[in-house]
Every structure is written in structure tokens, then in C-alpha cells.
C-alpha angles and dihedrals in degrees: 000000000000114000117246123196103270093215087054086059098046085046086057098056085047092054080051095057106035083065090070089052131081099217129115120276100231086057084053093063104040084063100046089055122096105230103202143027124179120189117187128178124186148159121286107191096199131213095269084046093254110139118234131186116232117198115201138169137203116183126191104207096179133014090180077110123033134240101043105223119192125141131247129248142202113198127119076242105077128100147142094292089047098054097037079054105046085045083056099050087041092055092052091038093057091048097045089060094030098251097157088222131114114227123256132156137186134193138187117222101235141084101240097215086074083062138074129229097252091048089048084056090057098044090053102048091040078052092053092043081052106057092026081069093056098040097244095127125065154115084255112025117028122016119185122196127182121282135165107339094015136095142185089273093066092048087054091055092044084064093042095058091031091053084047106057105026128089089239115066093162095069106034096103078081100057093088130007125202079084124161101259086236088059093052093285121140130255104244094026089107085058101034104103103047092041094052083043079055096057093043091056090045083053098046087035085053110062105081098204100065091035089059089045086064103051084257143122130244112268134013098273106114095007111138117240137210114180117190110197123028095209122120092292098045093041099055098037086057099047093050089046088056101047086050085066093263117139120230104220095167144019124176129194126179092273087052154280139290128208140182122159088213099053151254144250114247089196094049106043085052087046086050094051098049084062100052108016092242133069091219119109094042111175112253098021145090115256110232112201103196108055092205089066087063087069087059099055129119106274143128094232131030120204120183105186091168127087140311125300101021097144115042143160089283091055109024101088088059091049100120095181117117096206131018123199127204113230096153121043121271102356090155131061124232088251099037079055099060095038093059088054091055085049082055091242114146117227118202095203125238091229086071106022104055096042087107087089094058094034094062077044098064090049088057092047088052091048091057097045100049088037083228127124103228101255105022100108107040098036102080086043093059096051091054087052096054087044090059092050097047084051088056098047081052085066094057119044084031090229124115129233118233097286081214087064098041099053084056096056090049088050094056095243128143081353127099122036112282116223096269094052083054099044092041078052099053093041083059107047088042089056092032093060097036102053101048082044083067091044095065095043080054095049089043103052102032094239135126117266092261094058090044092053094047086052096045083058107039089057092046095045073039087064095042096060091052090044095058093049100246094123107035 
């Protein structure tokens, strides 16, 4: 399969979509374009003393919103298209879920199993010194967030370097988000991604009509699985899928697949993998090689939750899932993408589905810039307020409540929503309303989800440039 430029991909689902917009076409382009690219390169000393030259990017697609807001990645893949294509995703998808945030995205040029904790640690401060010099980091004008490769340890380092070298301390838990909870993060931010890829797929699962269309019944419950990819967002899309009463058929890694019609077990598969460090040889499963053959297995939804280009012009046609969701960015190609609409398959695009990352992130965002945890100071509040009620319903009906449960209530206990029920609220309602808002640009203009959700964000970035006055 011959490589194209991602970002020409993604440029072609966004053609798709401007034609079914009425704006100029010079404003089209300016927000097609990709502002700024910044490519660094710079001296690793490794641990035996040998120097190595890292090279690294960081690209700014949109500033209609500010701060740009895009994660880091470390994968040999990564490049300046890569990163020019996944800022331009991130833009339309924060506009898709109304996340005021341009889009931006970075990436380090390594595969970080070749590398030792201590040289990680280099890399990433000598990262943050390096964008900090060219002002592509801040609270208010670049925030980063952890991607493929990266975790919640190297965003930790990134505000550690950034609150050591800028002239605001104050602020500088905001300058990245993905953060360990005990260095300013948000509860619910590790799960964020797959659960907000969950509640795109029960949206998409609950409307009848489309479902029937498909050959399929109403809800998750009995619908067949394939997962490609067992990292945090496949993981936890797949988790939440299963206890929805979803089965799991199939899961592929980079190693291989495994498969079984009558299900598997998530936890013991992980279990199983802990063990053995595959997944492969599951009791119980057929071993599949070649990862990519997983993908063409028999199943109701498709999830590849891996890397770009997964499904292309040579697999597509083999492709037997009904519906494919898009948990990574940009798993299918432009043309793939057209082809599986011809097929009749429903995707539910990556540029909506897997916003629930950059939407906790935002939260978290929020949290360090107001120096309050969400819910502290409304939780106890509230549980005054329901003891009162429940004194007054005493009055009533002249029978009193258990005085062991009351006096939890009043003390705030097992009562309010804790941070993680807010954020996880918030999570839903953000990817609940999105998702039904491309629907109807779908419906309305006869057109698949992908192209729905592109127009739903070009008009919205559309609106933001106006707003700020560059085009009057």
C-alpha cells in the first residue's frame, strides 16, 4: 500500500465536507491550513555516555480559539505530516464537542522502549525548554496532553520544567493536562477517552432507525466486538462495551490477534497477558498472526483503537463489520472511507468519537486555573440541603429516618457527586449532545457522519474567525 500525506487525507474529508457550506472559499482555506510548524532537533547523552540527536515537532493548526490544545507522542512515526494532520483533527474536533480550544499536536521521534527511565526524563524536559523558547507551551497559549507513547509521568515532567523556567508560576498547573491527580490532574482523565468512545457507540447503538437499516437491533446488549489495539483507550472502550453487555469476539495487538465468536474474557485476557506479555495463546482462542486479519474478522463493531491507516483501499472490501468505530485518529483512509459507505457500514469518525480525551482535559484545564477541585465547594451544600429536606419529610409523614444515615448525609459522606462522577457528567452530556448534533447535519444534508461532523466544525471554527475580527 503506497503512503499518502495524512494531513492530505484529513484535507480531503474536509473538501467533502466545505461543499456543503456556504463560506468563502478564501476563509476555507485559511482554516484548512496548519499555522504553525515547529521542528526541533537536539542532543540526547545517554546513559552509557553515548550523544544522540533527538529530533522532535510541535504544530499549532488553528489559533480561532486559544490555547491550542493537542497531545504528545512518542512513536518513530511521527513526523511533520503527522503532526500538521492530527492539529488539524484536534481543531474540528474541539469544535465538534465545544471545547473553546484551537488544535495543536507534538510528537518525539523515538520508540520509547529503546530508552530508560532516566533518559525519557531528559528527552522530556529538554522537550518542554524547547518549545517553552519558542512560546509553544502555556496556560494560555499552548496546552499538551498525553497521547500514544506517552503517560501521565512525562506530563508531570513537562510542568515541572515549564513552573521552573516561566515568569507565572501561579498558573503553570495549566500548561499541560494528563497530569498525575497528586501534581494538579483530574480524577477520570486515565479513562476518559474510551469512556467518551463508549458513549459515542450507545448513541449511535440507540436510534432504531439506523440500527435497522443495518441489519441490527436497538442498544449495545448482544452486539459482537473487535478491539485493535488493548492500550488505555482500547482498554477501557472495551471494558465499558462488555459491561454494557457487549462480547468481545476479537482483540489485536502488534504481536497478533485473537479471536473467539463466543467471547472473551477482557480481564482475562489482560490477566493472561500480564503473564506472558501477549495476548496471543489465550485459552480458549485462535491465534491470528497478522494483526491486521483480526480487523477482518466476523463482528457487529469494529474499533480500531491503534494507529493511522489501518483500513485502506487493499483490506477494506473484507472489512465484516457493520459498524466501525473510530477510537485512534485517522484509522481509515479517505478512500477506505468512502468505500465502506458504499459497503453500507456506518463510521462513527474519530474527529467526534474519540474527543472524550480533550474534553476531561479541559476540566482539568478549568480545575488548575480556578485552584479548585470540581465539586468542593458545592458537595457538602448539597448535602445540607437534602438533610433539610429529608427533616422536613420527617414532619410529614411523623416518622423518623435512621439517625446513623442521617448523620452521613450531614457529614457529607457517600453523598454529592465526587469529582469523578462530575467529570464522567460532564464527559456524557459533552459526547450525548455532540454526537446527535452531527446526526442531524447528516440527516440534513444526506450525507455519512464523518461528513456531518466536518461540517458541523468548519461552520463553528467558521464563526470564531469572524468573531475575532481576522476576516471583517
Amino acid at each position: 500500500m503506497s503512503k499518502n500525506s495524512f494531513f492530505a487525507e484529513v484535507n480531503k474529508m474536509f473538501d467533502r465536507a466545505a461543499l456543503h457550506t456556504n463560506h468563502s472559499q478564501g476563509l476555507l482555506s485559511q482554516i484548512k491550513e496548519c499555522n504553525s510548524v515547529y521542528h526541533m532537533s537536539f542532543p540526547l547523552v545517554r546513559d552509557n555516555g553515548e550523544i544522540e540527536v533527538i529530533h522532535a515537532y510541535r504544530a499549532e493548526h488553528s489559533q480561532h480559539m486559544q490555547p491550542t490544545k493537542g497531545g504528545i507522542r512518542y512513536a518513530l512515526s511521527v513526523n511533520a505530516d503527522e503532526v500538521m494532520a492530527l492539529a488539524a483533527l484536534m481543531s474540528y474536533k474541539c469544535a465538534i464537542v465545544d471545547v473553546p480550544y484551537g488544535g495543536a499536536k507534538g510528537g518525539i521521534c523515538i520508540d520509547r522502549r529503546n530508552y530508560s527511565q532516566s533518559e525519557l526524563e531528559r528527552i522530556t524536559r529538554r522537550y518542554t525548554f524547547e518549545l517553552a523558547k519558542k512560546n509553544f507551551i502555556g496556560p494560555g497559549v499552548d496546552v499538551p496532553a498525553p497521547d500514544y507513547g506517552t503517560t501521565s509521568a512525562e506530563m508531570s515532567w513537562i510542568y515541572d520544567t515549564y513552573r521552573s523556567i516561566t515568569d507565572n508560576p501561579l498558573d503553570a498547573l495549566a500548561c499541560v493536562t494528563g497530569k498525575p491527580v497528586g501534581d494538579g490532574g483530574v480524577r477520570g482523565r486515565t479513562e476518559a477517552t474510551g469512556r467518551g468512545v463508549f458513549f459515542g457507540i450507545r448513541e449511535a447503538c440507540n436510534i432504531e432507525a439506523d440500527m435497522h437499516a443495518l441489519g441490527l437491533n436497538r442498544g449495545i446488549e448482544g452486539k459482537r466486538v473487535i478491539v485493535q489495539g488493548l492500550g488505555n483507550v482500547g482498554y477501557h472502550t472495551a471494558l465499558y462495551l462488555e459491561q454494557a453487555g457487549a462480547v468481545i469476539v476479537g482483540i489485536a495487538e502488534y504481536d497478533g490477534g485473537i479471536y473467539n465468536a463466543n467471547g472473551l474474557s477482557l480481564e482475562k485476557v489482560v490477566n493472561h497477558r500480564k503473564e506472558t506479555q501477549s495476548i496471543l495463546d489465550f485459552p480458549g482462542s485462535t491465534n491470528i498472526q497478522n494483526s491486521f486479519l483480526t480487523l477482518e474478522m466476523d463482528c457487529d463493531i469494529l474499533v480500531p483503537a491503534a494507529l493511522e491507516n489501518q483500513i485502506h483501499s487493499e483490506n477494506v472490501s473484507r472489512i465484516q463489520a457493520k459498524i466501525v468505530a473510530e477510537a485512534a485518529n485517522g484509522p481509515i483512509t479517505s478512500a477506505a472511507d468512502q468505500a465502506l459507505i458504499k459497503q453500507g457500514v456506518m463510521v462513527i469518525p474519530d474527529v467526534y468519537l474519540n474527543a472524550g480525551g480533550v474534553t476531561v482535559s479541559y476540566f482539568e484545564w478549568l480545575r488548575n486555573l480556578s485552584h479548585v477541585r470540581h465539586g468542593r465547594i458545592s458537595r457538602r451544600r448539597e448535602a445540607h440541603n437534602a438533610l433539610k429536606i429529608l427533616e422536613t419529610v420527617e414532619d410529614l409523614v411523623d416518622k423518623k429516618f435512621d439517625p446513623i444515615k442521617l448523620a452521613d448525609i450531614d457529614s457529607g459522606r457517600g453523598f454529592g457527586a465526587s469529582e469523578a462522577e462530575l467529570v464522567e457528567s460532564g464527559l456524557e452530556d459533552t459526547m450525548v449532545g455532540a454526537y446527535h448534533e452531527i446526526h442531524a447535519h447528516a440527516s440534513s444534508h444526506k450525507v455519512d457522519l464523518r461528513t456531518g461532523a466536518f461540517i458541523s466544525a468548519i461552520n463553528k471554527i467558521a464563526q470564531g474567525y469572524s468573531r475575532g475580527g481576522i476576516f471583517p
